[in-house]
N, C-alpha and C positions, 0 to 999 in steps of 0.2 A: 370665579372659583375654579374654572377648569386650568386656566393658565396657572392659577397657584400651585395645584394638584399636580400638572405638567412640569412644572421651574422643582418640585419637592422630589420627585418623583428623576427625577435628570440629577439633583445634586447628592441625592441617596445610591444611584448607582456610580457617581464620580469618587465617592467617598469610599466605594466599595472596591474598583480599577483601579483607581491610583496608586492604593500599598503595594498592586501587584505590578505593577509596570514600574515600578520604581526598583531600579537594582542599585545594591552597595559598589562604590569603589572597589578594585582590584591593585595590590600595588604591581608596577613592573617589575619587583625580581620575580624569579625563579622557584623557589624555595616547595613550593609544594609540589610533591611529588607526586600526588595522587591522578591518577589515567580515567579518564573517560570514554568507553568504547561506544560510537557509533551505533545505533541497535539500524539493523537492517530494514528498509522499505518493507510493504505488504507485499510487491512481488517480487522481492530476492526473498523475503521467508518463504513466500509459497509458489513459487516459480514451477514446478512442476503440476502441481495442479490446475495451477492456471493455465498453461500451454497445452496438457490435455482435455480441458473444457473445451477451449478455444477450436483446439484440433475435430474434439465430438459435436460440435456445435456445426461446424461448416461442414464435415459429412454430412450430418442430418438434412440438413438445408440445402445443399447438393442433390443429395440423397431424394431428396423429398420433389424436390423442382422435376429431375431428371424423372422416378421412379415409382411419385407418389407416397403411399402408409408402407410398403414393402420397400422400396429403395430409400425410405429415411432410415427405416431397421439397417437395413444392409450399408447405408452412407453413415451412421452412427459409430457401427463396429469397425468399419474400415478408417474411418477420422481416429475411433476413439486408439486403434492399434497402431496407425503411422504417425501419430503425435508422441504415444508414448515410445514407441523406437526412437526416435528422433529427441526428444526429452532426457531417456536414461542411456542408448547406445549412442547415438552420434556424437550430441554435443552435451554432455554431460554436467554433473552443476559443478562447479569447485568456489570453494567459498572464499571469500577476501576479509579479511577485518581490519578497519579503520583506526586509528588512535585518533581522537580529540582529546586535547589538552584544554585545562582552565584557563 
């Protein structure tokens, strides 16, 4: 009974994957014009947030080794402020955008 339940149970989800793995022909012209734009990684969208996490993260931990519950405050502020100079003054984001075609 289990094996039947297992073999039912394996060809109800194959019946389910397969519509969706199955892609239609494409002819090789040209003809459609329609653009598909790349949508950006989770850290090209949020690139600045993440680098100033990163940056507050390792003062703290810094901060904390060197100075204890006071020099994790004081490793905090200081990550969290040369992250962000460095994030929007130094290197700054500039965006790029992709074309994929069908």
């Amino acid at each position: 009974m289990k094996k039947f339940i297992a073999t039912l149970m394996m060809v109800a989800m194959l019946a389910v994957v397969l519509p969706l793995s199955a892609n239609a022909q494409t002819s090789g012209n040209r003809t459609n014009t329609n653009r598909i734009y790349k949508r950006p990684n989770i850290y090209q969208r949020h690139r600045n947030l993440i680098n100033i996490g990163i940056g507050t993260g390792a003062g703290a931990l810094l901060g904390g080794l060197i100075g204890g519950k006071k020099g994790a405050l004081i490793g905090t502020a200081a990550g969290a402020g040369g992250s962000a100079l460095y994030t929007y003054k130094i290197n700054p984001k500039t965006r790029k955008y992709y074309r994929v075609y069908r």
